[in-house]
TORKE-123252 format. One line per 2 residues: number of its first residue (from 1); their letters; for each residue x, y, z of N, C-alpha, C. Coordinates in steps of 0.2 Angstrom, whole numbers. Each point is the difference from the previous one (the first is absolute). Layout:
REM TORKE-123252
NUM) a) X Y Z X Y Z X Y Z  ...
//
This chain:
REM TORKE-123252
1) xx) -391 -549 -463 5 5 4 5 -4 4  7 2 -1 5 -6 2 4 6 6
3) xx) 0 -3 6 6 6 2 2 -5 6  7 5 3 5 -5 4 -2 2 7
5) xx) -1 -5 3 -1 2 9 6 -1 6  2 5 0 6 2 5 0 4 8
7) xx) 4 -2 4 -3 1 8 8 2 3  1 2 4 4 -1 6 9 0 -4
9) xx) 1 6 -3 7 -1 -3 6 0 5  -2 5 6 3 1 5 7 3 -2
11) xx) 1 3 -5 5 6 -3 4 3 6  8 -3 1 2 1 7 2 -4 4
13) xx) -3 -7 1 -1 -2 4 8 -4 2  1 1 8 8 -6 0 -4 -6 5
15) xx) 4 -5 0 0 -7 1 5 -1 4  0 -1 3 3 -4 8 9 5 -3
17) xx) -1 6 0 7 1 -4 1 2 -5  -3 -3 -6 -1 1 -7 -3 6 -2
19) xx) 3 5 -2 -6 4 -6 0 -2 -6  -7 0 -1 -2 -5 -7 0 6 -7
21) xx) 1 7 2 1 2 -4 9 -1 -3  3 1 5 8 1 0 3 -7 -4
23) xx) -6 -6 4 3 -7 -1 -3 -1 -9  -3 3 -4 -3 -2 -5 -5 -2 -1
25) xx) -5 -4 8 -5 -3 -1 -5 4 -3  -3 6 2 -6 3 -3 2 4 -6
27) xx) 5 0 -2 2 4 -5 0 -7 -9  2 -6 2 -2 -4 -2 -8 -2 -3
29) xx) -3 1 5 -7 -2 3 -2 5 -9  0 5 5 -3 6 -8 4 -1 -7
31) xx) 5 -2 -1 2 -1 -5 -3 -9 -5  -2 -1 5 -4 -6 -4 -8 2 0
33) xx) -1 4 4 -8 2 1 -1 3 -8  5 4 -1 0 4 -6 0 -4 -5
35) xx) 4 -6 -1 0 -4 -7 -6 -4 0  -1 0 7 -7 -7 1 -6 7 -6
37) xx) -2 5 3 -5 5 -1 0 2 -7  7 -2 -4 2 1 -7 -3 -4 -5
39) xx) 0 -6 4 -1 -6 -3 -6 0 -2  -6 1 8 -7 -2 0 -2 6 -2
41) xx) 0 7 1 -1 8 -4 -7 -3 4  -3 3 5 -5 0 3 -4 4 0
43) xx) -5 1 3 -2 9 -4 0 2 9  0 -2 5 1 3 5 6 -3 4
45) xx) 5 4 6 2 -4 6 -3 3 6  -3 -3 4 -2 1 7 3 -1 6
47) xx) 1 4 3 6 -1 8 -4 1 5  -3 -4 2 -3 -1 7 4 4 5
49) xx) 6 4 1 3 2 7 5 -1 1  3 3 5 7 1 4 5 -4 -5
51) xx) 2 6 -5 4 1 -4 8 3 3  -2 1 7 5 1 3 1 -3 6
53) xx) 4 0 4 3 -2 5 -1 2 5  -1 7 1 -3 3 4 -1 7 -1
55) xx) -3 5 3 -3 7 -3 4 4 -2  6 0 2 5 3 -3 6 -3 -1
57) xx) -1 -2 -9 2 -4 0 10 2 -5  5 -5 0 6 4 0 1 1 -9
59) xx) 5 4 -3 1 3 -4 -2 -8 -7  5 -3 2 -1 -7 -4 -5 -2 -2
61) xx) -5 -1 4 -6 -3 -1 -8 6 -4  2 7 1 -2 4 -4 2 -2 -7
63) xx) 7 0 0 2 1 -8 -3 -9 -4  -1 -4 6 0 -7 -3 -9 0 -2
65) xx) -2 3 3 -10 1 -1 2 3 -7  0 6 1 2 4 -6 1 -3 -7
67) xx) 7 -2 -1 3 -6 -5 -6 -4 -2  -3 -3 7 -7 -6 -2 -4 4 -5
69) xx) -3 5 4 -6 4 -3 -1 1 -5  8 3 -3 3 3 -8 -1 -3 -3
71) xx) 3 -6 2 1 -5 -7 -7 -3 -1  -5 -1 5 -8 -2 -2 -1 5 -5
73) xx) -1 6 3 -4 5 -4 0 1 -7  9 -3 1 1 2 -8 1 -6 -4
75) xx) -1 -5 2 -3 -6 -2 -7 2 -4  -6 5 3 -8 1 -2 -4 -3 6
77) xx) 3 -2 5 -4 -5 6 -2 7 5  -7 -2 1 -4 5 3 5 -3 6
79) xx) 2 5 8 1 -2 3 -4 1 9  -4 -1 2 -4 1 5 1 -3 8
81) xx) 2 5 3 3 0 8 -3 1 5  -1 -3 6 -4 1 6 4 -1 6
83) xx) 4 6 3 4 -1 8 -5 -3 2  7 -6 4 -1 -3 5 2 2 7
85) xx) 1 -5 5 2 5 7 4 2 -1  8 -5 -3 6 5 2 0 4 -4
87) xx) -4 2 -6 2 6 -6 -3 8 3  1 4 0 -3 7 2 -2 2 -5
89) xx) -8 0 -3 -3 0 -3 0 9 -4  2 4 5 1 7 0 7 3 -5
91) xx) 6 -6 2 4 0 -4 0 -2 -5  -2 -6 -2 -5 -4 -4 -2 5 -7
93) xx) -4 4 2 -7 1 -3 5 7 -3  8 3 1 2 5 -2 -2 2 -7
95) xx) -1 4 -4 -1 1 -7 -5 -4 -4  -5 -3 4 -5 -4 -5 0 1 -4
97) xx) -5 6 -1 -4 4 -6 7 -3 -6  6 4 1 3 -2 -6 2 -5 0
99) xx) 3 -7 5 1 -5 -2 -8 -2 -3  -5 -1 1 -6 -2 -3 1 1 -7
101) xx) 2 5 -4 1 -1 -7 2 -4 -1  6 -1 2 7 -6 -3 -5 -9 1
103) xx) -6 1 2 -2 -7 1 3 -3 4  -1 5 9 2 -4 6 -4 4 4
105) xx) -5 -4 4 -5 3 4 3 -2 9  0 4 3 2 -1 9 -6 2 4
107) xx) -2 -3 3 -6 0 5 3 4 4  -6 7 0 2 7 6 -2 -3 6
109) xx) 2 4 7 -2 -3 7 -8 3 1  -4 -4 2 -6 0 0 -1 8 7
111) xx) -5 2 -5 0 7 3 -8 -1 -3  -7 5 4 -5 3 -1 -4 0 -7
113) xx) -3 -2 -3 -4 -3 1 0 -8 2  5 -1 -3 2 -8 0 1 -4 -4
115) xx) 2 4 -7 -2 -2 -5 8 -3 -4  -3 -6 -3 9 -6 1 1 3 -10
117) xx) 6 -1 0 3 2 -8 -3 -6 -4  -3 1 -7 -2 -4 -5 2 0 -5
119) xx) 0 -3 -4 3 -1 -5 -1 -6 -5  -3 2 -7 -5 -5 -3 3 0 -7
121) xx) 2 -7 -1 4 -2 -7 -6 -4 -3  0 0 -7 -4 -4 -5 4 -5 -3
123) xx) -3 -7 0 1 -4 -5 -7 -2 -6  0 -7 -2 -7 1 -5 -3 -1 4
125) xx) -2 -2 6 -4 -2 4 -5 6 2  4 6 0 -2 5 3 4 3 7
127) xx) -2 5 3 3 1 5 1 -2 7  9 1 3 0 -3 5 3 7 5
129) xx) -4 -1 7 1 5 4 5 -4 6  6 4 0 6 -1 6 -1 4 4
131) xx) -1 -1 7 0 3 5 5 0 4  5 4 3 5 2 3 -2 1 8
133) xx) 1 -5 4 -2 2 6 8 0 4  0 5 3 8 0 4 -2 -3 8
135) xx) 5 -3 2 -1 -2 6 -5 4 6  -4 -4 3 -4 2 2 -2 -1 8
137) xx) 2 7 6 -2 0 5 -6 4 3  -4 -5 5 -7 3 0 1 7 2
139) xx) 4 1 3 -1 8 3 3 6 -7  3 -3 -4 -1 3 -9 -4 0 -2
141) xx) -5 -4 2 -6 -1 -5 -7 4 3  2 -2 7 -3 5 3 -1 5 -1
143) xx) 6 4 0 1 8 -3 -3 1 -4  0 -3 -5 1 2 -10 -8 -1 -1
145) xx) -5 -4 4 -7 -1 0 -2 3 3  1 0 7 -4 4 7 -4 -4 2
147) xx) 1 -7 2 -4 -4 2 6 -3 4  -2 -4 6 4 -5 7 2 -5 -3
149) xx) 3 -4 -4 2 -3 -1 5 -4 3  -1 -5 6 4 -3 6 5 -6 -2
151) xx) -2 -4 -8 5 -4 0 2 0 -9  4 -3 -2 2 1 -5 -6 -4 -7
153) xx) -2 -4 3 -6 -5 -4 -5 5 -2  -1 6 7 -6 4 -2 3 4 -4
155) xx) 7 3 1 2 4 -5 0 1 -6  1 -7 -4 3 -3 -7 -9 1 -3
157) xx) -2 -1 3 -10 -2 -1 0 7 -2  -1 4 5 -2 8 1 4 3 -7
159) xx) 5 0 1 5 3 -8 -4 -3 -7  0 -10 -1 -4 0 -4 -7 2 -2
161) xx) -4 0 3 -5 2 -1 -2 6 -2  7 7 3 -1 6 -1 1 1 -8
163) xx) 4 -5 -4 2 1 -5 -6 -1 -4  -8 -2 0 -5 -2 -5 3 -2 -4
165) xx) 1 -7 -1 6 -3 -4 -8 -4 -5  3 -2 -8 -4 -2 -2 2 -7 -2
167) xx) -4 -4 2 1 -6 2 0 -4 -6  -7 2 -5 0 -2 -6 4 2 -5
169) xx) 4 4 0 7 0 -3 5 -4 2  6 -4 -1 8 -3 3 2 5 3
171) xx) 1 -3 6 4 5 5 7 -5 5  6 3 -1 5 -1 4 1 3 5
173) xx) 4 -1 6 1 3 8 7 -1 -1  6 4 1 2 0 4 4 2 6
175) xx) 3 -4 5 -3 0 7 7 -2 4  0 1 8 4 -1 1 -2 0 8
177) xx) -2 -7 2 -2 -2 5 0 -6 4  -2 -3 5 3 -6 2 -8 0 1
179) xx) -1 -7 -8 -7 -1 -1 -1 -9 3  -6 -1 5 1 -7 0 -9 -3 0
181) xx) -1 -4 2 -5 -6 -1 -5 0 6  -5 2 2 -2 -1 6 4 3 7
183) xx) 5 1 -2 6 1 8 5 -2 -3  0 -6 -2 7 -3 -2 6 -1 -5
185) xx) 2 3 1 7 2 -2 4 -7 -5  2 2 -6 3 -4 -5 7 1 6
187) xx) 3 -6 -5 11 -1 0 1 9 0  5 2 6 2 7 -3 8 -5 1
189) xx) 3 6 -2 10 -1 0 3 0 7  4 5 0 3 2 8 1 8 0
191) xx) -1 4 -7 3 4 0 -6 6 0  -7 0 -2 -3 3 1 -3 6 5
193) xx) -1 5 -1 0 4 8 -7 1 4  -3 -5 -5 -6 0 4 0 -7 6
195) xx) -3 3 6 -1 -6 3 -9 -5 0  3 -5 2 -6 -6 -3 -6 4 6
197) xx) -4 0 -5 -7 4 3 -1 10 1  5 -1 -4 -1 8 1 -2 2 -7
199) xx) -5 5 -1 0 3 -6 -6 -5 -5  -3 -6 2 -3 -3 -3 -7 3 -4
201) xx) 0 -4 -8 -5 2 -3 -2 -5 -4  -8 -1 2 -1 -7 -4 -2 2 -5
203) xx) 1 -6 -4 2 -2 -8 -8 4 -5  -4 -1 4 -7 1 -2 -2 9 0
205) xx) 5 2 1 3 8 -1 -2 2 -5  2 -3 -5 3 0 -7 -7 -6 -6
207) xx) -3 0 3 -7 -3 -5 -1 5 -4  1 -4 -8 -2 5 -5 4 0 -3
209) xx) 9 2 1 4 1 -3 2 -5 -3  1 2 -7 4 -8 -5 6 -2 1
211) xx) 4 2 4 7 0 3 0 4 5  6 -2 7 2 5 3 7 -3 1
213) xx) 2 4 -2 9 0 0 3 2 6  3 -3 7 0 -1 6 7 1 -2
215) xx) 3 7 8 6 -2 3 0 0 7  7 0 3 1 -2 8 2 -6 2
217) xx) -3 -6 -3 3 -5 2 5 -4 -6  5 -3 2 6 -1 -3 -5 -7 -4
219) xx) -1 -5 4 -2 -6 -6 -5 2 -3  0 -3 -6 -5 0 -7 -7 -3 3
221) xx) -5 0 -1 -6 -3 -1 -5 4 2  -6 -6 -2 -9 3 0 0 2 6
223) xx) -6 7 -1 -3 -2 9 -8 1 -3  -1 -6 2 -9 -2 0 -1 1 -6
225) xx) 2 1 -4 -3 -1 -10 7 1 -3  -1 -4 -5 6 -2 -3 3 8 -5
227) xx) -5 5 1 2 7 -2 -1 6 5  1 -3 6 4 4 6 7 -3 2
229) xx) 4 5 -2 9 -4 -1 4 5 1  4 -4 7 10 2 -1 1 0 -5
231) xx) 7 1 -2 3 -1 -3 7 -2 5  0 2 2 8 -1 6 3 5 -3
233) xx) 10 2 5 4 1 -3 4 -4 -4  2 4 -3 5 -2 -9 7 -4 4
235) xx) 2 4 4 6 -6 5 -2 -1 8  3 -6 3 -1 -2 5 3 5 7
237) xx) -4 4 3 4 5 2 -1 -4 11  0 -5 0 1 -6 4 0 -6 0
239) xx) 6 -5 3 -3 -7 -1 -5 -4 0  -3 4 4 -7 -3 1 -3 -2 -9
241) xx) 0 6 -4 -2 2 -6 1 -6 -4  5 -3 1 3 -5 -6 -6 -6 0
243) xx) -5 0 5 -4 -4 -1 -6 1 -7  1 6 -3 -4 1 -6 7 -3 -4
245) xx) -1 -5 -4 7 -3 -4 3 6 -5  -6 3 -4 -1 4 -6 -3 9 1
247) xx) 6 0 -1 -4 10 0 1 2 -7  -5 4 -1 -3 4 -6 -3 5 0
249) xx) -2 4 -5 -7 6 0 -5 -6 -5  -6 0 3 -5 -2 -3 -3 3 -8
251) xx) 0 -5 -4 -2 4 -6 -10 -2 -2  -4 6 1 -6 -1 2 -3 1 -6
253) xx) -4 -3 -3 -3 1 -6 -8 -2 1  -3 7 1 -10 4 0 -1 -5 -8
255) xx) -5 -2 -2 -6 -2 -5 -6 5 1  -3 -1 -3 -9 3 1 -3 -1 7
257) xx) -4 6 1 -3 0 8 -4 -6 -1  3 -4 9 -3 -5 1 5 -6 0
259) xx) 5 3 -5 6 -8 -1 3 1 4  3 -5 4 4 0 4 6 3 -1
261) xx) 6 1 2 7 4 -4 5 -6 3  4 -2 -5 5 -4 -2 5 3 4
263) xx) 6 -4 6 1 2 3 8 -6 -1  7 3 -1 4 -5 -4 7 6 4
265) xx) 1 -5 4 8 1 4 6 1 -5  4 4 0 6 5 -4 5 -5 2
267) xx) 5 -3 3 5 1 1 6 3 2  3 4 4 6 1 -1 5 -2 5
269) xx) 6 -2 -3 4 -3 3 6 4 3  0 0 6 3 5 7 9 -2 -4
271) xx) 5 8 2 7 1 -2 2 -6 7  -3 1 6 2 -5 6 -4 -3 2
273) xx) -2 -9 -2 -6 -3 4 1 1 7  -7 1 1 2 -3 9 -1 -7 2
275) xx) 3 -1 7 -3 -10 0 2 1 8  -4 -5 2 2 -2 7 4 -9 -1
277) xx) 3 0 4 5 -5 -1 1 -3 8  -1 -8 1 -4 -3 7 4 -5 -2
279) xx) 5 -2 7 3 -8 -2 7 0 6  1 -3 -1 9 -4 3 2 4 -5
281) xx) 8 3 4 5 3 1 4 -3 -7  1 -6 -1 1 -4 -6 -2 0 -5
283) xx) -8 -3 0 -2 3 -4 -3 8 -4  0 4 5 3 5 -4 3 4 -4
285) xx) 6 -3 4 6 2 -3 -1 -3 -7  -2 -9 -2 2 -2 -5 -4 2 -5
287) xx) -8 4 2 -4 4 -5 1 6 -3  4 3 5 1 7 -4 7 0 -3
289) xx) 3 -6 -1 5 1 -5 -1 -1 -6  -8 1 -1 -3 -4 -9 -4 6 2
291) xx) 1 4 2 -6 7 -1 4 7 0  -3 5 -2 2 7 3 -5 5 -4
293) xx) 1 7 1 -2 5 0 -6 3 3  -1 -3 6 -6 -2 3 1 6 8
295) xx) -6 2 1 -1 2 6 -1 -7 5  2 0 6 -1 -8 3 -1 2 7
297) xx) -5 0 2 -2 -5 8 1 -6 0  5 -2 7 2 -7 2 -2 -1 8
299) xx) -1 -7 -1 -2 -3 8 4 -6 2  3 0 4 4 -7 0 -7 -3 4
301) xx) 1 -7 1 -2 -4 3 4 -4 4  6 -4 -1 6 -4 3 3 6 6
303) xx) -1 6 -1 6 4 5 -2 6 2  4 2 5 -1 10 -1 4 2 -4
305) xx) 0 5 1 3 5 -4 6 4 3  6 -4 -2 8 3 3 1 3 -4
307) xx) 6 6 4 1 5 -6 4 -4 -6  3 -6 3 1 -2 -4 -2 -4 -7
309) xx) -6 -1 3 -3 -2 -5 -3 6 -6  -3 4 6 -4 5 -6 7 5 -3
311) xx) 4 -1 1 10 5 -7 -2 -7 -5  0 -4 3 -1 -7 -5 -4 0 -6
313) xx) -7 1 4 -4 2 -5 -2 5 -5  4 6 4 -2 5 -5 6 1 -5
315) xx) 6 -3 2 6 -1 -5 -4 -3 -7  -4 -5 2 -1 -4 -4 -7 3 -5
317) xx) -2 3 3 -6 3 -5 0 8 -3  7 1 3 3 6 -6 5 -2 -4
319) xx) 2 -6 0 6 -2 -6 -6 -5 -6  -7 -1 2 -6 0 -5 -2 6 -3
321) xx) 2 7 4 -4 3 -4 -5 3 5  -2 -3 5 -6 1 5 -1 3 5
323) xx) -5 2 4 3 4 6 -6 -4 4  6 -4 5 -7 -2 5 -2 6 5
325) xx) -8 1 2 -1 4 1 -3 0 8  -1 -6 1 -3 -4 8 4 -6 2
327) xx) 3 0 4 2 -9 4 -2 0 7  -4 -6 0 -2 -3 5 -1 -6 2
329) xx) -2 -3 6 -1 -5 -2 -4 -3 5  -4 -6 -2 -5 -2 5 4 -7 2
331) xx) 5 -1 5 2 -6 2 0 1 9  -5 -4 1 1 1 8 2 -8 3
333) xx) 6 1 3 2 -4 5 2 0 8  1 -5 4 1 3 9 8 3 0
335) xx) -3 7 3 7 4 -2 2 0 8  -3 -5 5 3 1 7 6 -3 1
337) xx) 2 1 7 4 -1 2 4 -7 -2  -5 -4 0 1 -7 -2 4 -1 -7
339) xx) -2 6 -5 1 -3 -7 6 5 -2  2 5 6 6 3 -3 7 -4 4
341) xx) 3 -3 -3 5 -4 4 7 2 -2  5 -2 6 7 2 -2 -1 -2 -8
343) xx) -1 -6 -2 2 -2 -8 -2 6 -6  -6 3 4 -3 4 -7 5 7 1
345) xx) 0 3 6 5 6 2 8 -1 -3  1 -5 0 6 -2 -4 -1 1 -9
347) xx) -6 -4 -1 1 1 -7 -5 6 -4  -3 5 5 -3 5 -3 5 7 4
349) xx) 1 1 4 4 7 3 -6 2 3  2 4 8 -5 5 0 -2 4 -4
351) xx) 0 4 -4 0 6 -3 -6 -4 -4  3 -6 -3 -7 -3 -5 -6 -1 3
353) xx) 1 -3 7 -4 -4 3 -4 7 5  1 6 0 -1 4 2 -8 5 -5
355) xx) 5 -1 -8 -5 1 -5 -4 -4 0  1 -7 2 -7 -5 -2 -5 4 4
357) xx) 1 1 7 -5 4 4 -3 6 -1  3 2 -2 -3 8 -3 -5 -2 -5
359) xx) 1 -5 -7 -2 -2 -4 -7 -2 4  1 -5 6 -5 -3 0 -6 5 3
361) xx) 3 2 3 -4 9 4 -4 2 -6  3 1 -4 -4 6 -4 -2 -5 -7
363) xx) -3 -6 0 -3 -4 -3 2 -3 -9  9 2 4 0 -2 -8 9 5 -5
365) xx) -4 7 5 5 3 -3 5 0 3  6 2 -7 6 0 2 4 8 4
367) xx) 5 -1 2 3 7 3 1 4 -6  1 5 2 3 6 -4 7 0 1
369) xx) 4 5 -2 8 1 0 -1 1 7  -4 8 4 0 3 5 0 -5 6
371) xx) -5 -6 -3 -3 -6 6 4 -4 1  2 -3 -8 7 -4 2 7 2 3
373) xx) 1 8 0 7 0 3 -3 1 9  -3 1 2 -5 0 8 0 -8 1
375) xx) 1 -4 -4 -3 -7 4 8 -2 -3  3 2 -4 7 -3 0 3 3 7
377) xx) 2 5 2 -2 5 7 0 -3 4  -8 -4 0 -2 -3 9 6 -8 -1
379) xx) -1 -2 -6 6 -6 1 6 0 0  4 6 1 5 0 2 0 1 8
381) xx) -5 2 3 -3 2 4 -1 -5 5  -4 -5 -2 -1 -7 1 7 -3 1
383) xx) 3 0 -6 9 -3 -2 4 2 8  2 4 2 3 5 3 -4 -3 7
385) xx) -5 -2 3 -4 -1 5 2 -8 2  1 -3 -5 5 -7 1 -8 -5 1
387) xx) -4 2 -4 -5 -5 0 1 -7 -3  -2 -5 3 4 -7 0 -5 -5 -5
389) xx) -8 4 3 -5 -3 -6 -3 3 -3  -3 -1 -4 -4 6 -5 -6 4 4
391) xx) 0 6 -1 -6 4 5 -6 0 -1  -3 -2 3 -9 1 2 -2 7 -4
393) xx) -4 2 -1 -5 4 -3 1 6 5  -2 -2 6 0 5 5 7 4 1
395) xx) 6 -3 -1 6 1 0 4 3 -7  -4 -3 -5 1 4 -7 -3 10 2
397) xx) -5 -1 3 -5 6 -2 6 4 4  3 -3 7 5 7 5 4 1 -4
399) xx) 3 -6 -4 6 3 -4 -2 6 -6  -4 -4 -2 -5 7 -6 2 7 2
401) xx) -5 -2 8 0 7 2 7 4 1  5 -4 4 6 5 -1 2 3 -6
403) xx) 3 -7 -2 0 4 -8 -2 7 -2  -8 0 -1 -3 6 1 3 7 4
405) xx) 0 -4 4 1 7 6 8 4 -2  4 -7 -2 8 3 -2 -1 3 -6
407) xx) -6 -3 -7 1 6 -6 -4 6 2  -3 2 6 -5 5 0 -8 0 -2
409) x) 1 -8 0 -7 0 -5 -5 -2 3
//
């Protein structure tokens, strides 16, 4: 039995600005999932969750699920779904019965008795049973049982067990939970919406199952047995994320009960890498002229961040092709009294020397249009005051303040 394990498409999602659907990236994404699923003709795909971006989600990303699903089904790939948080399982679950012919099965939202969608495909081996569990909160699980169920561990327990699952048959989960190790928590990304320690459900849940095909967390890996697995999302939907090198849908291939199941990373290569990019102002400059088409978070080290510098940079990583989509920077030096001198005022201007300080306020970032015309504002302000030496921090902040006060703001 050979089928594709996929999690967290996130259908919708924008990026510091970007819609991924508008920018091509997830529309991309499906277009090679689809050649990839042509190639290997799997006998299943499984989606772990939050196929969407959030519960209601916008017209684009219906039609871009849709397109996905079509083109599996009519491929002959059984297709098997289980909402995650942000999916609404209710909207989700619209027209089952008929989509279920077409060989596409949606996990309903768990209602009384408790009983999770199944779904049992044959190779030579014999049969394998797919279990559809939609994300799962104890006070749903409560309900659908009639038992207390106070945390999510006991929740997951309580649902398996109601299902008398048979054990000596192949049997696959999938699930959509932030599943960990004793307490502890694998790499997540940045972008997840679970927070660390909340929702927790240990690994040992899941004993018995020959696979459990895992969504929620963005990075790929085991938890506690090399057949409890992420999969991660298919793009980087934070820089953090870029710490997994490689994203793919896992291609899982079951043997005979009792053999382990072959677990072999897919590839797909993103319409926009992401990257974080760390260095001297110089060397930056001198890397991203042998690069582009690239999503890019930047950090200087040598400086802050003038507007001058950041028109600079972003001149430069849209004439590649790129969109920087963060500049900051980690360079701390003594910004007192001592270290701003007639010489610098002369060769920086208030206005710039105005931005360093904002810049250095708010750890990096640069002004906006809004910010920079208020602090061009307080420097003519300053200009006008007949100030002889560069101003203190404390005399920056009054001029701020005027400024402010004069645009109403």
């Amino acid at each position: 039995m050979r089928f594709l394990h996929l999690a967290d498409l996130h259908f919708g999602k924008t990026l510091h600005g970007v819609n991924l659907l508008d920018a091509g990236d997830q529309p991309h994404w499906v277009d090679s999932l689809l050649t990839l699923a042509e190639q290997l003709r799997p006998d299943a795909v499984v989606i772990a969750g939050d196929v969407y971006d959030r519960c209601a989600p916008p017209a684009g990303a219906v039609e871009l699920l849709s397109r996905m699903l079509t083109g599996l089904t009519e491929l002959g790939i059984q297709v098997l779904l289980a909402p995650g948080n942000h999916d609404s399982a209710q909207r989700l679950a619209f027209g089952r019965s008929l989509l279920e012919k077409q060989g596409l099965t949606i996990a309903p939202p768990l209602t009384a008795p408790g009983q999770l969608a199944r779904v049992t495909l044959h190779d030579t081996h014999g049969p394998v049973d797919f279990w559809l569990m939609p994300y799962l909160f104890p006070a749903l699980a409560s309900a659908a049982l009639g038992a207390e169920l106070r945390d999510y561990d006991a929740a997951v327990r309580a649902v398996l067990t109601a299902q008398n699952i048979d054990f000596s048959r192949r049997n696959v989960l999938i699930a959509h939970q932030n599943v960990t190790v004793g307490g502890a928590e694998g790499e997540r990304g940045g972008s997840e919406s679970a927070v660390g320690g909340v929702g927790q459900v240990d690994f040992t849940a899941f004993d018995g199952f020959d696979y459990v095909a895992l969504g929620h967390i963005h990075a790929g890996y085991a938890v506690g047995r090399p057949a409890v697995r992420y999969a991660g999302s298919p793009l980087c939907y934070h820089f953090h994320e870029t710490r997994q090198a490689v994203k793919g849908p896992l291609l899982i291939e079951l043997g005979a009960k009792g053999e382990a199941p072959t677990v072999r990373l897919q590839p797909i290569a993103p319409l926009h890498p992401m990257r974080i990019a760390e260095g001297s102002y110089a060397d930056i400059r001198a890397a991203e002229a042998l690069r582009g088409g690239e999503y890019v978070s930047v950090r200087l080290t040598d400086q802050r961040v003038s507007p001058a510098v950041a028109d600079d940079l972003h001149r430069l990583f849209e004439a590649r092709g790129s969109l920087l989509m963060e500049l900051g920077s980690s360079f701390r030096a003594d910004c007192g009294e001592a270290a701003l001198t007639s010489a610098t005022l002369r060769e920086k201007g208030l206005a710039e020397l105005f931005a360093d300080f904002y810049t250095q306020k708010t750890n990096g970032a640069a002004p906006n249009d809004a910010e920079l015309a208020l602090l061009n504002r307080a420097a003519e302000l300053a200009a006008s005051a007949d100030l002889r030496l560069p101003p203190e921090a404390a005399q920056i902040e009054l001029l701020l303040e005027a400024a402010g006060k004069e645009a109403g703001v």
